[in-house]
DOBADREN-852272 format. One record per residue (C-alpha): residue in one letter; y, x, z negated. Coordinates in steps of 0.25 Angstrom, whole numbers, plus 2048, in hexadecimal, padded with zeros to 3 digits. Layout:
// residues N
AYXZ/...
This chain:
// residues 328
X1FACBB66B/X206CB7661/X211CAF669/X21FCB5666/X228CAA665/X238CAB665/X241CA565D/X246C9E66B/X23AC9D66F/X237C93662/X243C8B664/X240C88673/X232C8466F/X237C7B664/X241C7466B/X236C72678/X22EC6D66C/X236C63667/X23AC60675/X22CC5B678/X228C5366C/X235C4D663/X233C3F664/X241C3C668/X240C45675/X23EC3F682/X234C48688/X22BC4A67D/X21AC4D67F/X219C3D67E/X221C3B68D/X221C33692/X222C28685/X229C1D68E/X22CC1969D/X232C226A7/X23DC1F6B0/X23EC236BE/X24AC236C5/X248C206D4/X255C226DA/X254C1D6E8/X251C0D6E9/X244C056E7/X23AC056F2/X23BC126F8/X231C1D6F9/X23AC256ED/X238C166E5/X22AC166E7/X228C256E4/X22FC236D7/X226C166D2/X218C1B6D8/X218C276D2/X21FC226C5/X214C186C5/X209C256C5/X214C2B6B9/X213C1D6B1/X203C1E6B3/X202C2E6AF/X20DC2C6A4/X208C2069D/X218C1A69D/X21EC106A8/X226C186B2/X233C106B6/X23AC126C5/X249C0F6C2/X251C0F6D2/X25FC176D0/X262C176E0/X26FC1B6E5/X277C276EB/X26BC2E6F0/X264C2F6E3/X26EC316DA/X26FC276D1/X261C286CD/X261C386CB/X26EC386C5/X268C2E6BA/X25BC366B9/X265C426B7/X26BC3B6A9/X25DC376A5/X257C3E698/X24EC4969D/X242C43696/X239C3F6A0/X23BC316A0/X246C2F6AC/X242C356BA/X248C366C7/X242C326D5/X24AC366E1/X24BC3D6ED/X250C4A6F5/X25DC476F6/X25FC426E7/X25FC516E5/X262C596F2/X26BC526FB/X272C496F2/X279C596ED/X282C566FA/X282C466FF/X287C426EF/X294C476E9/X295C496DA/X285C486D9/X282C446CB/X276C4D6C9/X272C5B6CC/X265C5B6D1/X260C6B6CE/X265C686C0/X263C5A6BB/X256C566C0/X248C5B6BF/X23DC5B6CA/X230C546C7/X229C506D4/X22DC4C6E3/X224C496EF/X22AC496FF/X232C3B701/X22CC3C70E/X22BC3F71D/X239C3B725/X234C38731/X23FC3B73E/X23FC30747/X244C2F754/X246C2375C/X23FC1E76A/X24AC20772/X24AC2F770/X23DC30776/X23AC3E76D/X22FC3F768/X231C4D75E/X23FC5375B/X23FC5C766/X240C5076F/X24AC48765/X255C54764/X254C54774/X258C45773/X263C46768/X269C52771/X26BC4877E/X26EC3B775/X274C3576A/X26CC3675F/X26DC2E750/X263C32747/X260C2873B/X260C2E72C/X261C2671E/X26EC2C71A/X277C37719/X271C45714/X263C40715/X258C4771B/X258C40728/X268C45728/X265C53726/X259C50731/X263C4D73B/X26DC56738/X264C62739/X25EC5D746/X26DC5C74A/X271C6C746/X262C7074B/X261C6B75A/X271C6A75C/X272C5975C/X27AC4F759/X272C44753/X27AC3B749/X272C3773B/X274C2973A/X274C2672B/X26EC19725/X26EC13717/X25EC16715/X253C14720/X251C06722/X25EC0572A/X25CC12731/X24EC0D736/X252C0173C/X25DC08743/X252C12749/X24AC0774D/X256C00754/X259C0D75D/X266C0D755/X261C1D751/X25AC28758/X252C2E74C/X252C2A73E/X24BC32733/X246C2B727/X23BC2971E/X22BC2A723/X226C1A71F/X235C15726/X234C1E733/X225C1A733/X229C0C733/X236C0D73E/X22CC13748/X224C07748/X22CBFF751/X22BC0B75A/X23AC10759/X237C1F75A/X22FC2B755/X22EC34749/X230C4374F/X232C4C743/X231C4D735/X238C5672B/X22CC59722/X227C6A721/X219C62727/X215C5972F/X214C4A727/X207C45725/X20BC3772A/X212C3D737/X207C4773B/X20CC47749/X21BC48745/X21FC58745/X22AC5C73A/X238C6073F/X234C6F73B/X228C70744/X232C69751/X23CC7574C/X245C70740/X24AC78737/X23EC7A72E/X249C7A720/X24FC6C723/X245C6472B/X23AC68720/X242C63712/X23BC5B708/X240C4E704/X239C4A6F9/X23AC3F6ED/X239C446DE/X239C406D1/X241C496C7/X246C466B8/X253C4C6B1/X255C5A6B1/X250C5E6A2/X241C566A2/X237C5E69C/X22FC666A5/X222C6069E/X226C516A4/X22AC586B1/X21CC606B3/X216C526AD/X21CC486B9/X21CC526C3/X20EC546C2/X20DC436BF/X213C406CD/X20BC4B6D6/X1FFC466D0/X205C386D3/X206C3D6E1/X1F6C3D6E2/X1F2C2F6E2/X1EFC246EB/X1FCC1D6E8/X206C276EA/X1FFC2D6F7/X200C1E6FD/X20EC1F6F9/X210C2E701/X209C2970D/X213C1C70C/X21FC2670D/X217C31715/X218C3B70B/X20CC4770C/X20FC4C6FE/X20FC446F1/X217C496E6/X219C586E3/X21CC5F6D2/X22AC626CE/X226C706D1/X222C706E1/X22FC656E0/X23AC6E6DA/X236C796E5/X238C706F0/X246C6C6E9/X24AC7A6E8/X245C7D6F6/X24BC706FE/X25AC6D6F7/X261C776FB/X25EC74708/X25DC64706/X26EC67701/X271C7070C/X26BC66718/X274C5C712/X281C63710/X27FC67720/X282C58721/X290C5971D/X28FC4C716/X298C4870B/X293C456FC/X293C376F8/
């Protein structure tokens, strides 16, 4: 059967011809034809820095060009997104950050240089992990029923990694939930807050899985609750807030860490790392990394990705705004 075509129709076809294979565009058939840049933009030697150079070592590999990992840290991820956003969209500059780099940042960062629904593209994203809630010896609980019947009769500081985090939004919902008081104690990353835990300086802290683990080897506390939708395969034994009775919409959010590129990438280069990186997610390596971090699931395509976006922001923005911070 003949194929009608307009005249629109030959114009649009054209132009996604030339598109595709003049030799001066950047995102012709031959992509990629030189190294990839990845911006990583949180510091070197964190589990979002080793994300972004194992899986761009299984890119390099695939793709037959070196794959650089360039840090951009600052402002929450910031700096590095709003550099990836005045990157040409031709596939060769990418972004790796995290959850709040899109979602929370809307509210803790004024005049934010970037808009995330419109100047980035999704390629792929895995969890960033359990964040384990850990509550000191002295509390003597053992789940969270236990704990909020502590925190009604004492003072009670609770440990996170900084204002509007996850662990923030943790506290502050257990506060509004079971009518406490608790105080979030903020800290300029983990480290500090860990030591403070382990010194009986806080009552709970809430933090990353591999530094938890690692606090609760000098016997400081316990890990009661998780705010994962399951239960973690490295903490089998630990219930979720939802099954102890949290509120199943904010103790079940997904942090996660993606990668992403500029808004107007070719869909051909996105379907072509997306399906790169959750095939990455399959080997030896990469699981090792996962179990390091105790992450269940490796790396999922920028389709299941942009559903748990559009599903989890709004709600990510609205747990934040309760906070009443000021931007930044």
């Amino acid at each position: 059967m003949a194929l009608k075509i307009t005249r629109r129709g030959f114009v649009a076809t054209g132009a996604a011809t030339i598109a595709f294979s003049h030799p001066d565009s950047g995102w012709t058939q031959t992509w990629p034809s030189r190294p990839i840049k990845i911006v990583c933009a949180y510091p070197p030697g964190g589990a979002v820095d080793s994300f972004a150079r194992i899986h761009g070592e299984y890119l390099s590999q695939k793709l037959g060009q070196p794959v650089i990992v360039e840090n951009r840290a600052g402002a929450s991820g910031t700096i590095g997104a709003a550099a990836v956003k005045l990157s040409p969209p031709d596939g060769y500059t990418l972004l790796v950050a995290i959850t709040v780099t899109l979602a929370q940042s809307r509210v803790l960062i004024k005049n934010l240089p970037y808009d995330a629904d419109k100047d980035f593209v999704l390629i792929s994203g895995m969890s960033a992990g359990p964040l384990p809630f850990v509550v000191g010896k002295a509390t003597e609980a053992t789940n969270l029923k236990e704990f909020v019947e502590y925190a009604r009769k004492n003072k009670t500081n609770v440990g996170t990694w900084g204002p509007g985090s996850y662990a923030h939004i943790v506290v502050a919902e257990l506060n509004k939930q079971y009518g406490l008081q608790m105080k979030a104690v903020h800290y300029r990353g983990e480290s500090p807050m860990w030591q403070d835990f382990t010194a009986g300086v806080l009552q709970a802290a809430m933090g990353s899985y591999a530094n938890a683990v690692n606090a609760l080897e000098f016997g400081a506390g316990k890990i009661i609750a998780v705010p994962t939708k399951t239960r973690n395969r490295k903490l089998p034994d630990v219930p979720t807030f939802i099954e102890q009775g949290g509120d199943p919409k904010v103790f079940a959010l997904t942090g996660y860490i993606f990668i992403a590129g500029p808004i107007d990438m070719p869909r051909e280069i996105v379907e072509r790392l997306s399906g790169l990186i959750v095939e990455a997610g399959k080997t030896d390596t990469i699981q090792k990394l996962l179990d390091t971090y105790g992450i269940d699931e490796s790396a999922r395509g920028h389709v299941a990705l942009k559903k748990l976006y559009d599903d989890e922001t709004p709600i990510w923005v609205d747990a934040v705004r309760t906070l009443g911070l000021a931007p930044e």
